[in-house]
Kinemage of the C-alpha trace (Angstrom):
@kinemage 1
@onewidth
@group {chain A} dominant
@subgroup {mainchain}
@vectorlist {calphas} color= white
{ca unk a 1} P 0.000 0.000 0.000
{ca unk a 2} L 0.964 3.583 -0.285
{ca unk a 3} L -0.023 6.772 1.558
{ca unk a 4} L 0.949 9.752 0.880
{ca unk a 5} L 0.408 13.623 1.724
{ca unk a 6} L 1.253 15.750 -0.992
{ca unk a 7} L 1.892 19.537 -0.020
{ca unk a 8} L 1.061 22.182 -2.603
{ca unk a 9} L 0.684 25.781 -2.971
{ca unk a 10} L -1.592 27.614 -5.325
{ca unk a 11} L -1.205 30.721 -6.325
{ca unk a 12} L -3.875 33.229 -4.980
{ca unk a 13} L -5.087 33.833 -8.854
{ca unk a 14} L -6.013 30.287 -9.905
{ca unk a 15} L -7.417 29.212 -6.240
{ca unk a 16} L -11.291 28.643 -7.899
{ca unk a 17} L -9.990 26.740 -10.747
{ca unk a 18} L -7.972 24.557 -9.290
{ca unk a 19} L -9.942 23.581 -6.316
{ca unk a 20} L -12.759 22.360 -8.845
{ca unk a 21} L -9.725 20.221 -10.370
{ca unk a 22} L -8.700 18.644 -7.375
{ca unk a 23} L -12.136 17.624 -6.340
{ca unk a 24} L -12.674 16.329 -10.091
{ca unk a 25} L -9.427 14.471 -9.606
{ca unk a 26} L -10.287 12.731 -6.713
{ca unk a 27} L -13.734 12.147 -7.122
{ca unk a 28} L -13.004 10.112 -10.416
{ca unk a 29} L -10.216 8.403 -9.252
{ca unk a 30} L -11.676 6.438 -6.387
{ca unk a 31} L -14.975 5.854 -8.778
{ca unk a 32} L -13.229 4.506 -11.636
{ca unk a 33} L -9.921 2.960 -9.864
{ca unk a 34} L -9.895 0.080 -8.130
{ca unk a 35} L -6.660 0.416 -6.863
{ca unk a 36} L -7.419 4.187 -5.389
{ca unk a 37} L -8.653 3.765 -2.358
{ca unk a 38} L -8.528 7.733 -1.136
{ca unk a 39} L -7.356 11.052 -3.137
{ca unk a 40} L -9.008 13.236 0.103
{ca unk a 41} L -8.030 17.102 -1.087
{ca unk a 42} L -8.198 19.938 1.650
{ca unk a 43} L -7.369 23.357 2.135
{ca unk a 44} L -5.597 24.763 5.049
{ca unk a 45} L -7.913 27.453 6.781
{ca unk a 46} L -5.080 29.327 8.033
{ca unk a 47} L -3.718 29.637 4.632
{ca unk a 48} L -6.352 29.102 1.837
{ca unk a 49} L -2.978 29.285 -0.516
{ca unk a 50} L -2.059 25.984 0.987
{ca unk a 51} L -3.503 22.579 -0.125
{ca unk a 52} L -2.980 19.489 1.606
{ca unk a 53} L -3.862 15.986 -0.277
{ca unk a 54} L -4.267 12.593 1.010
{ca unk a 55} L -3.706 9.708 -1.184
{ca unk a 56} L -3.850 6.046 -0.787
{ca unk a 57} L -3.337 3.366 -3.060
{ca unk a 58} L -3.940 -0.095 -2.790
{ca unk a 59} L -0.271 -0.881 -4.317
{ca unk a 60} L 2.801 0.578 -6.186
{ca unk a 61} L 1.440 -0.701 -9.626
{ca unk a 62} L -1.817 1.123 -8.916
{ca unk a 63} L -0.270 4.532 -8.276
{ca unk a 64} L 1.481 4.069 -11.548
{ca unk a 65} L -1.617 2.820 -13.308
{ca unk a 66} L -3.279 6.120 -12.293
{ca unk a 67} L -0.119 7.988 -13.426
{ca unk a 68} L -1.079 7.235 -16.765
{ca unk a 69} L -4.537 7.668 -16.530
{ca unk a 70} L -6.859 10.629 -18.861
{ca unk a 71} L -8.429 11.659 -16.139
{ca unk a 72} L -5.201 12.124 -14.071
{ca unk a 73} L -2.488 13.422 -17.418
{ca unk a 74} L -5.566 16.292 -17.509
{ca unk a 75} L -5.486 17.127 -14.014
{ca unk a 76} L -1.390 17.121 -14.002
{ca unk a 77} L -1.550 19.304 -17.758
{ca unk a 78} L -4.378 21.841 -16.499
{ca unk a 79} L -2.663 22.793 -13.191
{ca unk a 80} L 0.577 22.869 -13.926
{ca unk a 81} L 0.578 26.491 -14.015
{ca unk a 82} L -1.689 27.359 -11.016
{ca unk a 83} L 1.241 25.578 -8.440
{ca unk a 84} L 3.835 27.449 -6.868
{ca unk a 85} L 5.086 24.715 -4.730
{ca unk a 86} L 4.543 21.009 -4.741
{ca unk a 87} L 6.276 18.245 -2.424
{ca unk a 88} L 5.149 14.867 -2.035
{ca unk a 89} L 5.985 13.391 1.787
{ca unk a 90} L 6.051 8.856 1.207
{ca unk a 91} L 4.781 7.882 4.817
{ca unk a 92} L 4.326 4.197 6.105
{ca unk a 93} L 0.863 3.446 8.332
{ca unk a 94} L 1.500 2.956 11.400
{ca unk a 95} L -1.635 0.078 11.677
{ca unk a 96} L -2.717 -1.053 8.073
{ca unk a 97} L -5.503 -3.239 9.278
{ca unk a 98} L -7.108 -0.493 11.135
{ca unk a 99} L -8.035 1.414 8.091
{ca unk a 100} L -10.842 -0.730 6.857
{ca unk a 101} L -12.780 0.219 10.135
{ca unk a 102} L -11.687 4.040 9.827
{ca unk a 103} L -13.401 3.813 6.322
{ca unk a 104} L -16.665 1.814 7.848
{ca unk a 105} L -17.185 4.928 9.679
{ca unk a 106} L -17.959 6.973 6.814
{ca unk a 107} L -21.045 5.092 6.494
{ca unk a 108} L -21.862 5.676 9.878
{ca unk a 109} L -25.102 7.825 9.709
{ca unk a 110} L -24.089 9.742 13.271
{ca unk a 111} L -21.652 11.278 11.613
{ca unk a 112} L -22.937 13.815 9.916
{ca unk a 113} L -25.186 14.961 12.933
């Protein structure tokens, strides 16, 4: 498995349009990729500039297979410009089994009380 946190800064200019790119980009990733298990965007309140992305994939060969997805190629090609900074942090979880129950809970109808 790999999980990731990818850091990025946007410039101020191209915040709208690339915010509705990353939630495209995620959205159709975890629909239509088997091996995506989580592309979770989110923006830092303390600096809207600052974008914070969790990824998860279910193995190295399906991160690369999403490399070369359309859907991914038109994400990487249409933001290119709107990035000032990008850094991807590799990570290693801590308790891989307990992130099938983590995920259970999103189904948990509490939680959006």
């Amino acid at each position: 498995m790999i999980v990731r946190i990818v850091e990025i800064e946007v410039y101020p200019e191209e915040m709208t349009a690339y915010l509705a790119a990353a939630t495209e980009i995620g959205g159709i990733s975890v629909r239509e990729e088997p091996g995506v298990v989580c592309i979770f965007p989110m923006q830092i309140l303390q600096d809207n500039n600052q974008i914070r992305i969790l990824e998860i994939y279910r193995s190295a060969a399906a991160y690369r297979q999403h490399l070369e997805t359309d859907h991914f190629l038109k994400y990487k090609s249409g933001t290119q410009n709107m990035v000032k900074s990008l850094k991807l942090i590799e990570t290693r979880a801590l308790d891989p089994k307990a992130m099938p129950e983590i995920f259970k809970k999103l189904n948990d109808k509490n939680l959006t009380k």
